[in-house]
C-alpha positions as CSV (number, residue, x, y, z in Angstrom):
1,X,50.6,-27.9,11.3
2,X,48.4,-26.4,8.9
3,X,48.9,-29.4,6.0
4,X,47.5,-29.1,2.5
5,X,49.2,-31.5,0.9
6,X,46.5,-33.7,0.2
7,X,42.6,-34.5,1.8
8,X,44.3,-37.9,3.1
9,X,46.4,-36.6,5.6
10,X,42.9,-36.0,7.9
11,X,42.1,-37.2,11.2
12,X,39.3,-38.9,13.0
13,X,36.9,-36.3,14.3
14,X,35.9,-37.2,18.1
15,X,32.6,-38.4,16.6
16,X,33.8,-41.1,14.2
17,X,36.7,-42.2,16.8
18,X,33.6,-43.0,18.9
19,X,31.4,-44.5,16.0
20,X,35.2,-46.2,15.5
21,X,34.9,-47.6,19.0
22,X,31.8,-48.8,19.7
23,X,31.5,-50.7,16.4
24,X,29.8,-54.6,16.1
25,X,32.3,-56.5,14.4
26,X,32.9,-60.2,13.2
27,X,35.1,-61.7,10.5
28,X,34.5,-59.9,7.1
29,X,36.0,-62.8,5.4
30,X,33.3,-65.1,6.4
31,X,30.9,-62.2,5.5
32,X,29.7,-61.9,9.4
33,X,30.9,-58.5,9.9
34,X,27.8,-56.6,10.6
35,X,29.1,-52.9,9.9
36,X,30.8,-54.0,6.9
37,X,27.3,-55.7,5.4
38,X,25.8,-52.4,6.6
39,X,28.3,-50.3,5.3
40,X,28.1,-52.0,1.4
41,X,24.2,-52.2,1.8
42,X,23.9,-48.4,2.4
43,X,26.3,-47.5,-0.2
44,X,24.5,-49.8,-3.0
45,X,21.5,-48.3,-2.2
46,X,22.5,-44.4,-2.5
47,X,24.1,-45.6,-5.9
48,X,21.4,-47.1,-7.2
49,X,23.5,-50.7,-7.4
50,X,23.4,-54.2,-6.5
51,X,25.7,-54.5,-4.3
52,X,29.3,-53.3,-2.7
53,X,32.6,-54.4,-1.4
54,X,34.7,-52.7,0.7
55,X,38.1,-52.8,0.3
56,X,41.3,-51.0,2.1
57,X,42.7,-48.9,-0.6
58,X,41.2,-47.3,-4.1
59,X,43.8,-48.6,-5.6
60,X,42.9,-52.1,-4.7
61,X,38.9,-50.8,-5.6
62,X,39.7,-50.2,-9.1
63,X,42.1,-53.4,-9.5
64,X,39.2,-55.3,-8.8
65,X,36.9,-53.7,-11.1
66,X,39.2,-54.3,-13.5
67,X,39.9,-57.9,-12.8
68,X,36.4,-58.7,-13.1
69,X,35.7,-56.3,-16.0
70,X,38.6,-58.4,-17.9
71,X,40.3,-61.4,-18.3
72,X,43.9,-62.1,-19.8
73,X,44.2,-60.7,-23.1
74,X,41.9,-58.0,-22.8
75,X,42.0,-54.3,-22.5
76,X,40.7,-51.4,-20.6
77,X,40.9,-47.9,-21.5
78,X,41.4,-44.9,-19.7
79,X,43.2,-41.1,-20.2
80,X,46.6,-40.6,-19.9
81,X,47.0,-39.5,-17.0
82,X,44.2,-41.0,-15.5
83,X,44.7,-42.8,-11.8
84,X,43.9,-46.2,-13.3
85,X,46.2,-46.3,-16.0
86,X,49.1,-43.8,-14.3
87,X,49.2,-44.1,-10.8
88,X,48.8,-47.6,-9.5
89,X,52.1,-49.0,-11.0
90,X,50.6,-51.1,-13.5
91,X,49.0,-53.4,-11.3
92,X,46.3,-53.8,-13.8
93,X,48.9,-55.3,-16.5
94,X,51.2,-56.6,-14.0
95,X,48.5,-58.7,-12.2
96,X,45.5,-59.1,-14.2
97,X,47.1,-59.7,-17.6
98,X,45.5,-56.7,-18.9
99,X,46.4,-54.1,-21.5
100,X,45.9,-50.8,-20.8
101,X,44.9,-48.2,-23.8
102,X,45.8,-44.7,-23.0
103,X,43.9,-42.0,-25.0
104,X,43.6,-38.1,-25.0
105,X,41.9,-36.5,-22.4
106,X,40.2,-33.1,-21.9
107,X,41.9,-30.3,-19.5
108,X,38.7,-31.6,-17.0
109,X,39.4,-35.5,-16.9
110,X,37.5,-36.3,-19.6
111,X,38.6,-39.0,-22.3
112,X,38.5,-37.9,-25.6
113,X,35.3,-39.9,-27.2
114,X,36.8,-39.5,-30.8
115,X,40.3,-40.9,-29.5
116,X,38.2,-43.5,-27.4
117,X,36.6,-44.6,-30.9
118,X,39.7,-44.9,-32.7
119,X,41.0,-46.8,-30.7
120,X,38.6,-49.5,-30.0
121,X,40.2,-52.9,-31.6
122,X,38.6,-55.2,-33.7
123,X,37.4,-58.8,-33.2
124,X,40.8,-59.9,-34.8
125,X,43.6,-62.2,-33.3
126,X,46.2,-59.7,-34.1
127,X,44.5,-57.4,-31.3
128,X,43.6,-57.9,-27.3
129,X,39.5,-57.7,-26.8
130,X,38.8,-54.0,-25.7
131,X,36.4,-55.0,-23.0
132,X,36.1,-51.7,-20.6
133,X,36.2,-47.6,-21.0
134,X,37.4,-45.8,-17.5
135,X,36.5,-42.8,-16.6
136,X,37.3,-40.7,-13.6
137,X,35.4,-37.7,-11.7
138,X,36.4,-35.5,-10.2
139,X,40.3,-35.4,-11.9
140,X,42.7,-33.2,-10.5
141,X,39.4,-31.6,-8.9
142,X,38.0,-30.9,-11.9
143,X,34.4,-31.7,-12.3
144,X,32.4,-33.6,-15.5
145,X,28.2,-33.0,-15.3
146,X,26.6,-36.0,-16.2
147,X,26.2,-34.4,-19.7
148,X,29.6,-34.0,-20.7
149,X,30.5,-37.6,-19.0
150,X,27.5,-39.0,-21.4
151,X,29.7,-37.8,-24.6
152,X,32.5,-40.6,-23.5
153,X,29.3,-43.3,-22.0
154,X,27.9,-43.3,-25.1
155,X,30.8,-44.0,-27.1
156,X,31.6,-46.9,-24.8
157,X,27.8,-47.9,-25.1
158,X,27.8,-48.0,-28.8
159,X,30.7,-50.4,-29.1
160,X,29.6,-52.5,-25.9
161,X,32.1,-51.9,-23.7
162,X,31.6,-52.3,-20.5
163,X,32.2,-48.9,-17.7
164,X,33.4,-48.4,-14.8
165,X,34.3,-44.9,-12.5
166,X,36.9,-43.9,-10.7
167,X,34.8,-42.0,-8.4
168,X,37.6,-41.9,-6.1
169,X,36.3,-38.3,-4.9
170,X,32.7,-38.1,-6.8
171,X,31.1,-36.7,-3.7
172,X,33.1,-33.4,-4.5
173,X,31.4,-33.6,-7.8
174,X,28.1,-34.5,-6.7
175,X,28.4,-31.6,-4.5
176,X,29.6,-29.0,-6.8
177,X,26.7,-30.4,-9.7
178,X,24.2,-30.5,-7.1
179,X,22.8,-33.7,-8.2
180,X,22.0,-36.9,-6.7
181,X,24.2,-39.5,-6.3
182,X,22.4,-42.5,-8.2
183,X,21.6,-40.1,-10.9
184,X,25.8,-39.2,-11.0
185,X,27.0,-43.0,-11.5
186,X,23.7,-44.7,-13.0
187,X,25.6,-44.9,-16.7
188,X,28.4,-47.1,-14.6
189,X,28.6,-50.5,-14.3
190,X,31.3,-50.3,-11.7
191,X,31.9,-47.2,-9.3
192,X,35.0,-46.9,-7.1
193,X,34.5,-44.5,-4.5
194,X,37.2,-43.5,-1.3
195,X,36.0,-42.9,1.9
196,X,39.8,-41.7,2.9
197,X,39.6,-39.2,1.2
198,X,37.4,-36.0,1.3
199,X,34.7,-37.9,3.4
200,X,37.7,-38.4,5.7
201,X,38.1,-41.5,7.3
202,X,41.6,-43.6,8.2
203,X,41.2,-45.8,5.6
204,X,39.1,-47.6,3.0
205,X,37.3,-47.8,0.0
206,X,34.1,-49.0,-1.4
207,X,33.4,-50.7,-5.1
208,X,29.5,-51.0,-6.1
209,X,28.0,-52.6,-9.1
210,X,26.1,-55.5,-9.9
211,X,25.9,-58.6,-8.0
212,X,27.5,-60.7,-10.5
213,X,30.7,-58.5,-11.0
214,X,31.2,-57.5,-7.0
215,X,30.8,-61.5,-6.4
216,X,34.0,-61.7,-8.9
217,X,35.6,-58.6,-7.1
218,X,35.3,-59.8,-3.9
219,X,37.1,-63.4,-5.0
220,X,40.0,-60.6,-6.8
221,X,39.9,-59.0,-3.1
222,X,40.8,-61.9,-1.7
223,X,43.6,-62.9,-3.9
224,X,45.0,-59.7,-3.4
225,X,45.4,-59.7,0.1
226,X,42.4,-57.6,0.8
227,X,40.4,-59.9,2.7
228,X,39.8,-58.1,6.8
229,X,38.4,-59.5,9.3
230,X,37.2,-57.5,12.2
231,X,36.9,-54.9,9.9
232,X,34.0,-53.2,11.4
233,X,35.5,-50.8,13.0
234,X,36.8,-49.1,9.6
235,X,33.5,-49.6,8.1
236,X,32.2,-47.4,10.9
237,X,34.3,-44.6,10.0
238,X,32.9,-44.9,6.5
239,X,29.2,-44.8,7.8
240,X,30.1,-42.3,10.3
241,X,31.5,-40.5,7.1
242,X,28.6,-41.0,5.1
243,X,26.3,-39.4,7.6
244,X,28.5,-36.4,8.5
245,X,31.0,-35.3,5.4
246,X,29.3,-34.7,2.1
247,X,27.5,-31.6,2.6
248,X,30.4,-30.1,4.9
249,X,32.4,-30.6,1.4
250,X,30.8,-27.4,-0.2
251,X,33.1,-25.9,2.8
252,X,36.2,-26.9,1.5
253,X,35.5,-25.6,-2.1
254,X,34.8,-22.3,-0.5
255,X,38.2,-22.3,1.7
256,X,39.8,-23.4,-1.7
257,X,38.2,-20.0,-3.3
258,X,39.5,-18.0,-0.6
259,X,42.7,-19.6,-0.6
260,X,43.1,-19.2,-4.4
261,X,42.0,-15.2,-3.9
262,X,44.5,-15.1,-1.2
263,X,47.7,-16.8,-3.1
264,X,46.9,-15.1,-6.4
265,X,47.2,-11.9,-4.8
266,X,51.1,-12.4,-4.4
267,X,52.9,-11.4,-7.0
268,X,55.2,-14.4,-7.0
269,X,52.5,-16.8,-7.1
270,X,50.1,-17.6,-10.3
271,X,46.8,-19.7,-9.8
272,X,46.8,-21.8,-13.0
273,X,43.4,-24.0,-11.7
274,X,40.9,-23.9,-9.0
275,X,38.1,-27.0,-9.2
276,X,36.3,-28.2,-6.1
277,X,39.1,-28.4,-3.1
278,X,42.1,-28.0,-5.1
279,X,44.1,-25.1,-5.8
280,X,47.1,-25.3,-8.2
281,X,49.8,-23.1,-8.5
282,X,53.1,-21.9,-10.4
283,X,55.4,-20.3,-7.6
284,X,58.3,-18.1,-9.0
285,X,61.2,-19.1,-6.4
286,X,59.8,-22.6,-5.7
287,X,62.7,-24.8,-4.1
288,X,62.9,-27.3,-1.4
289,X,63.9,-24.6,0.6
290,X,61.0,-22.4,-0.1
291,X,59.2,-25.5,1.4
292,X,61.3,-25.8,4.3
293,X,60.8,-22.5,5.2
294,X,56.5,-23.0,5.0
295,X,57.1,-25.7,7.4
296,X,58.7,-23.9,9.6
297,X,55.8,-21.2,9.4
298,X,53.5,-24.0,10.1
299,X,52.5,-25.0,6.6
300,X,52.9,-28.4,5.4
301,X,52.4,-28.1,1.1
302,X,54.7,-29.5,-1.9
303,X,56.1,-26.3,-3.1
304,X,59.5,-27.7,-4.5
305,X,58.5,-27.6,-7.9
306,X,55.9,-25.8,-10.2
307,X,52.8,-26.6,-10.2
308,X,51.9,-27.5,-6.8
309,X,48.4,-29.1,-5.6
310,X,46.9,-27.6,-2.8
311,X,44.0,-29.5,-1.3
312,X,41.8,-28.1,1.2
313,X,39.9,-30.0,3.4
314,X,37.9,-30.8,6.6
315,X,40.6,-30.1,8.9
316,X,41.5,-26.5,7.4
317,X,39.2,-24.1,8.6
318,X,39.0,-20.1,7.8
319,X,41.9,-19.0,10.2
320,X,43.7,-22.0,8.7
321,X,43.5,-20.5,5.0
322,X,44.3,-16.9,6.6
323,X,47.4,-18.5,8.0
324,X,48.6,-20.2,5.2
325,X,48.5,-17.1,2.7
326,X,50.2,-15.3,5.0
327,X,52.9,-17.8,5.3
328,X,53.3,-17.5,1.7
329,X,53.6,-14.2,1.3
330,X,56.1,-14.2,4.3
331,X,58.4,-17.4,2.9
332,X,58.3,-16.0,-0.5
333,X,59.6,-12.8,0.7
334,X,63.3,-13.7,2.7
335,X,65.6,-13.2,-0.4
């Protein structure tokens, strides 16, 4: 199956399934795990930060920043539809106590800095302590340069908030900028980044920042559940990753060109935005049985609504792109 529903659905190549394999291991929780400590060393170091914590989930990678960001009673903000504040069922509110702020954002991700202003509270009783801005790059592929990230930094700076990334897939904005990674997330005090992703690995994610604030993560970690133990073997997929899947992302972003050529060329289909690896789409006739009938053409993609997210990948190659606008143009034709 050719599936573009999302860049998690990948697979082990044979290369990290033997970097998977032959792995040291030891008990993570006892910090003895010798991939892991390699694994947050190397990726402090590329970000130009203290230290790192790996984690199993982004979700769990930004619950910790925020837990350690922010206390009971305080706030965090972040765009409205941004991951931390709308896709990880609350769990900052529900388990750290803390109140999210929704503000405007930009068609690319960006929070707007003027909203972000207003809405920073004041040392009163009446109001919970805004503590922490949230940003996140790449959203919905979309890419921020550093530039137009610094208009919402400096607003956060100015009021002395503390910042933190959801970088969940910066490498496909590092990528498409061009621009080094430490240079990317140096106005951040904590970066999230996914290794399951894009970089495509089985699972896993890894939090940098300072030592002071990963020491506190790592104690949220553990009172979340997050605590491994012969993790090693996952952190080898993420060094593996490291080693062998950033540059290779430019690929995807070209197959997501192609495949956006490709689809807007049928009549029935209307590309509404194309950033980095994903393609999004308004389909006239989209149904569940529109998606059915994909599948059964070899094409796994969300399709029963308008728009649908198409997200190229490392295992889509050329023929796979050909394939799947062909599908399209073959589904969208039975009547």
């Amino acid at each position: 199956m050719i599936d573009l529903r999302s860049d998690t659905v990948t697979r082990p190549s044979p290369g990290m399934r033997r970097a998977i394999a032959e792995a040291e291991v030891g008990d993570d929780v006892f910090g003895d795990d010798p991939t892991v400590n390699r694994l947050e060393a190397v990726v402090a170091e590329r970000l130009g930060k203290q230290a790192a914590l790996f984690v199993p989930s982004g979700t769990q990678s930004n619950l910790c920043a925020l837990m350690a960001h922010c206390g009971r009673g305080d706030e965090y903000i972040a765009g409205e539809s941004a991951h931390t504040y709308r896709y990880e069922a609350g769990g900052g509110a529900v388990l750290g106590s803390i109140q999210p702020q929704p503000v405007r954002m930009f068609d690319d991700g960006l929070p707007d800095p003027d909203h972000i202003a207003a809405v920073i509270k004041p040392d009163d009783s009446h109001f919970a302590r805004t503590k922490l801005l949230c940003l996140e790059n790449t959203k919905d592929g979309m890419v921020q340069s550093i530039e137009r990230m610094k208009l919402a930094v400096d607003v956060g700076h100015r009021h002395g908030l503390a910042l933190h990334l959801d970088g969940a897939r910066m490498w496909n904005a590092i990528v498409a900028l061009g621009v080094s990674a430490d240079d990317f997330v140096a106005p951040f005090d904590t970066v999230s980044m996914c290794l399951s992703k894009g970089l495509g690995t089985p699972v896993g994610s890894v939090l940098s920042g300072s030592s002071e604030l990963i020491a506190e993560a790592r104690r949220v970690r553990k009172m979340l559940g997050g605590g491994l133990r012969q993790a090693g073997m996952l952190a080898a997929a993420g060094l593996y990753a490291l080693d062998h899947n950033i540059d290779r992302l430019a690929d995807d972003h070209a197959r997501a060109e192609a495949l956006a050529a490709g689809l807007g060329a049928i009549p029935e289909i209307t590309v509404t935005s194309l950033a980095t690896n994903m393609v999004f789409i308004d389909i006239e006739g989209a149904s569940p049985e529109l998606q059915n009938r994909l599948e059964d053409l070899g094409v796994l993609a969300r399709v029963s609504s308008s728009p649908a997210r198409l997200a190229t990948h490392l295992d889509i190659s050329d023929d796979d792109v050909e394939a799947t606008i062909e599908a399209f143009g073959r589904a969208l034709s039975v009547s």
